[in-house]
LUMRO-779284 format. One record per residue (C-alpha): x, y, z negated; residue in three letters. Coordinates in steps of 0.5 Angstrom, whole numbers, padded with zeros to 4 digits, always signed. Each point is the difference from the previous one (the first is absolute). Layout:
// residues N
XYZALA...
***
This chain:
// residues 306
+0107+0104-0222UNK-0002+0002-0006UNK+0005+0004-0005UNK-0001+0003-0006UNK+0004+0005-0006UNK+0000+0004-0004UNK+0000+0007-0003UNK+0002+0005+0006UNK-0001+0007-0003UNK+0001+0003+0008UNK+0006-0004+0001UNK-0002-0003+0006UNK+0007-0003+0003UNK+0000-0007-0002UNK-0007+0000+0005UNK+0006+0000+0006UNK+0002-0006-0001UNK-0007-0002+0002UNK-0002-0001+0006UNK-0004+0005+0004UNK-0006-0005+0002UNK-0007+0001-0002UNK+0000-0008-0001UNK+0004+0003-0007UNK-0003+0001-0007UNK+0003+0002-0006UNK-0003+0000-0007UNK+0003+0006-0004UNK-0002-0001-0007UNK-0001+0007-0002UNK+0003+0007+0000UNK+0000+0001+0008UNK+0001+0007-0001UNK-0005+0002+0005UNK-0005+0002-0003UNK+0003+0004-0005UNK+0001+0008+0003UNK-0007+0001+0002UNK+0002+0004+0006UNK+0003+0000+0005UNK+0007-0003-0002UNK-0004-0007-0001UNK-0003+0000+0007UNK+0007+0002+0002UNK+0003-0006-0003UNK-0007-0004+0003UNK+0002+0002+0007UNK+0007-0004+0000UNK-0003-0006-0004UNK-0005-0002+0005UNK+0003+0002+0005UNK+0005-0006-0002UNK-0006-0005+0003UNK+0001-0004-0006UNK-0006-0001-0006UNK+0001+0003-0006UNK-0005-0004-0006UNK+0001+0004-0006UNK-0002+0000-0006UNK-0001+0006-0005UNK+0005+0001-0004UNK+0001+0006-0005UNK+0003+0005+0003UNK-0006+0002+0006UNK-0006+0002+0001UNK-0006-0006+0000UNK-0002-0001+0006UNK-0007+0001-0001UNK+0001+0007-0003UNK+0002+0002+0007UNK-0005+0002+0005UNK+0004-0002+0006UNK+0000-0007-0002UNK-0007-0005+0002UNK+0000-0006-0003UNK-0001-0006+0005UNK+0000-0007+0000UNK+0007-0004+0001UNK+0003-0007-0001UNK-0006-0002-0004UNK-0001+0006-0004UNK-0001+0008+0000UNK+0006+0004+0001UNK+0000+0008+0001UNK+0004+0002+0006UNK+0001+0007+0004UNK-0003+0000+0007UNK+0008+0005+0002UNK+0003-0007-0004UNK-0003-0006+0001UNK+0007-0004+0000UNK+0000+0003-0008UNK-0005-0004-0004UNK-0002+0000-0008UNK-0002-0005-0003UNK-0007+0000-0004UNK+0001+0000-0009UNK-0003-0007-0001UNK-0001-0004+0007UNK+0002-0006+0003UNK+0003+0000+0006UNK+0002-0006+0004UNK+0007+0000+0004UNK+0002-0005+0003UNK-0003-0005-0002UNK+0001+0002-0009UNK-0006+0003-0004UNK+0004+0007-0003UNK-0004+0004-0005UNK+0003+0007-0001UNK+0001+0005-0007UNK+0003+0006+0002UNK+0002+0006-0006UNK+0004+0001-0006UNK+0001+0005-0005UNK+0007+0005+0002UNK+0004+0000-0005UNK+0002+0008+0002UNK-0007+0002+0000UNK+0003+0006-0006UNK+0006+0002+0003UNK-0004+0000+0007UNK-0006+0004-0002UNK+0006+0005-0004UNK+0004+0002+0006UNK-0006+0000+0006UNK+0002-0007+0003UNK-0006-0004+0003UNK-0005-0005-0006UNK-0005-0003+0002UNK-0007-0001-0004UNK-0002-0007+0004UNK+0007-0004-0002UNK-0004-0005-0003UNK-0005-0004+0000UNK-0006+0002-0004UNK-0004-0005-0005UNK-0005-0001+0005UNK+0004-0002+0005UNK+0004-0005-0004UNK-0007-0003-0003UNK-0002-0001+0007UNK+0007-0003+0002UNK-0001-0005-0006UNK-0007-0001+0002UNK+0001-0002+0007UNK+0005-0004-0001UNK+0001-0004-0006UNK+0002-0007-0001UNK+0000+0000+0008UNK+0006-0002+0003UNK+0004+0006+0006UNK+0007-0003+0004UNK+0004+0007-0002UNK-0002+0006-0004UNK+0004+0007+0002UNK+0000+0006-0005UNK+0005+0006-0002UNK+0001-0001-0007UNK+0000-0007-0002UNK-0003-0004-0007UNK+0002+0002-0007UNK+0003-0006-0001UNK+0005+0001+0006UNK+0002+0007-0002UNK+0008+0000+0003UNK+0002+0004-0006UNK+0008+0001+0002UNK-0003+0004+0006UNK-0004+0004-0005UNK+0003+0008+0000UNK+0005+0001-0006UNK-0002+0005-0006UNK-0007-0001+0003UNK-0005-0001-0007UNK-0003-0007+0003UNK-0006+0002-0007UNK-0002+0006+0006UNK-0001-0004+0006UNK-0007-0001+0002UNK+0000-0008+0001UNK-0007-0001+0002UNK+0000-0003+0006UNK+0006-0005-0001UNK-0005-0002-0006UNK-0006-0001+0005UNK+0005-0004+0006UNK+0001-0005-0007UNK-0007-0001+0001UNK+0000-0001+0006UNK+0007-0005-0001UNK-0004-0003-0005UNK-0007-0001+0004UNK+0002-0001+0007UNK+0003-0006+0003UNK+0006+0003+0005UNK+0005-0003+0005UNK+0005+0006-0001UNK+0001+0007-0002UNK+0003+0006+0003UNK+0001+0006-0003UNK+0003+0007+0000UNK+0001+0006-0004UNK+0005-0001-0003UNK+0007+0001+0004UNK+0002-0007-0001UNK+0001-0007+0003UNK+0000-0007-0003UNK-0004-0005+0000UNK-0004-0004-0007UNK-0005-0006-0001UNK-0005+0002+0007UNK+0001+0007+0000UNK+0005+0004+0003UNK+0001+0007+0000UNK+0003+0005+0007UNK+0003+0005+0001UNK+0005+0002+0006UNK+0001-0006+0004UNK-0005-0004+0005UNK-0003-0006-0001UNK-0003-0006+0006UNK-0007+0001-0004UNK-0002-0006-0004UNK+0008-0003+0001UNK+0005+0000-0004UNK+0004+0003+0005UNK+0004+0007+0001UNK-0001+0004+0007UNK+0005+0001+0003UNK+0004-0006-0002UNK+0007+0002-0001UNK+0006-0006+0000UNK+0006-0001+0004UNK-0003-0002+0007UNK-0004+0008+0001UNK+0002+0005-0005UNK+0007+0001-0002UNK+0000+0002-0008UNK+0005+0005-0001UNK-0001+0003-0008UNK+0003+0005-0001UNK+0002+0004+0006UNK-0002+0007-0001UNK-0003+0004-0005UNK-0007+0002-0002UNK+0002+0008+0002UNK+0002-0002+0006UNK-0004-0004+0002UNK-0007+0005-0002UNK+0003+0006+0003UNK+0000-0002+0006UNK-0008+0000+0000UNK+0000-0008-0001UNK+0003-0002+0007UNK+0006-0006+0001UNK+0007+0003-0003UNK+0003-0004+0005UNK-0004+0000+0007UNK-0005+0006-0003UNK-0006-0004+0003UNK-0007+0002-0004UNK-0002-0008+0001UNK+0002-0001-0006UNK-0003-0003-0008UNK+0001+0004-0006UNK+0000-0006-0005UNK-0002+0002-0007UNK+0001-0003-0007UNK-0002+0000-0007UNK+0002+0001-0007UNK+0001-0008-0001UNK+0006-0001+0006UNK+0003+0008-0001UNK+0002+0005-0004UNK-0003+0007+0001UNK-0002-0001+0008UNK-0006-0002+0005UNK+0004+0000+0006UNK+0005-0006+0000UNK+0002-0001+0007UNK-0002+0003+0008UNK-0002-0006+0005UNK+0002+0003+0008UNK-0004-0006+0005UNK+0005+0004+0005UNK+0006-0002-0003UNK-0002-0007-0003UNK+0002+0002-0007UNK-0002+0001-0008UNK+0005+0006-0003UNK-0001+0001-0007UNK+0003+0005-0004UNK+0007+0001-0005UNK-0003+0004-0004UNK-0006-0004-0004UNK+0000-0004-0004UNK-0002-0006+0001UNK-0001-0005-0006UNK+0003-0007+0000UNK-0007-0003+0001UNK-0001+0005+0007UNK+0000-0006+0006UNK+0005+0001+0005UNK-0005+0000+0005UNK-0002+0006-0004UNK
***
């Protein structure tokens, strides 16, 4: 099966709820998290994904290091295109900026890359920034160039077309006239020029759908349906919503309150459904249940299905 989501950062626990199958793929549409250290850190957190038997195909966010500036990966060929891979980690696969790809049956041209809208306070206080987080003009020319007037089934990117801007995500106090919006400027030609099925995006910590674009954040999807995984209704998953709070659960090193399985899925959300909070609800698959929390804030238009 192929699955797909969005940003992860290095919070790797919604991967649980696939199952361990080499046959598996999931698509992650930037800030994996893995290529972010440099050091061993990285290679630690490598490790344990690979060891999961479930492919990753990952998209280059702006928060991690290309690939291709990093010696330990080579660049082979795959579904169609190139991709760089690292021999310890065959299983952790990342895309190629500009390449078509063909998974199962659909043509899929990748974009990676945005602009870090924390670029300053990371630079002032020591925290990782990355020179190469967007693409150059050569490499949007030649994107251009190559697939102009032509038509692909899906397109995958980080950050989405100007046009598209979820602005009541945007970071309050955040001076917009700052914001370096070149690539979401060149994805509005690339909107304009290309013929698409559909779009998935990720980046910026949200999940709703508009016109033939969609953007992902923390919960999984069947690639190319519009279909949650794992499903939850009243014949599998028992939705209890507001059974504990956040501090109780996540002092416990996100195992189930009830039964203290770690087979579980931290389910995220975003700024559009609640207030104040990523983490909305704890999925355990031994105890069959989705608990949410009392203490957020869920806006009147969050699902009951979180």
């Amino acid at each position: 099966m192929i699955y797909i989501t969005g940003d992860m950062h290095r919070d790797f626990y919604r991967l649980y709820s696939i199952e361990n199958n080499n046959e598996n793929m999931v698509i992650i549409l930037g800030d994996v998290g893995i290529n972010y250290c440099l050091n061993e850190e990285d290679n630690k957190f490598k490790r344990h994904l690979n060891d999961m038997n479930i492919k990753l195909f990952c998209i280059q966010g702006n928060h991690e290091e290309r690939p291709e500036n990093i010696s330990s990966y080579k660049e082979i060929d795959m579904f169609g295109g190139k991709v760089f891979i690292e021999d310890e980690y065959p299983n952790l696969i990342f895309a190629k900026n500009g390449e078509l790809y063909t998974i199962e049956g659909k043509s899929i041209l990748v974009i990676g890359g945005a602009y870090s809208v924390d670029k300053d306070y990371r630079l002032a206080y020591g925290h990782r920034w990355f020179k190469d987080e967007q693409l150059t003009e050569s490499e949007k020319e030649e994107i251009l160039r190559k697939y102009s007037g032509k038509h692909v089934d899906i397109i995958l990117s980080h950050t989405c077309p100007l046009k598209y801007e979820p602005t009541e995500v945007f970071m309050k106090g955040l001076d917009q006239s700052k914001v370096d919006k070149s690539m979401e400027i060149f994805l509005d030609k690339i909107e304009e020029n290309i013929d698409y099925d559909k779009w998935y995006c990720g980046h910026f910590h949200t999940e709703k759908q508009i016109d033939k674009l969609e953007f992902m954040f923390g919960r999984i999807k069947l690639f190319n349906k519009d279909e949650f995984y794992p499903k939850y209704n009243k014949n599998s998953y028992e939705i209890l919503r507001d059974a504990y709070s956040q501090d109780e659960v996540m002092k416990e090193a996100v195992i189930c309150p009830k039964c203290h399985s770690k087979d579980i899925l931290v389910i995220k959300g975003d700024g559009f459904r609640i207030d104040g909070a990523d983490f909305i609800g704890i999925t355990c698959n031994k105890c069959k249940k989705v608990y949410g929390f009392h203490d957020v804030n869920y806006k009147p238009n969050c699902p009951r299905e979180l």
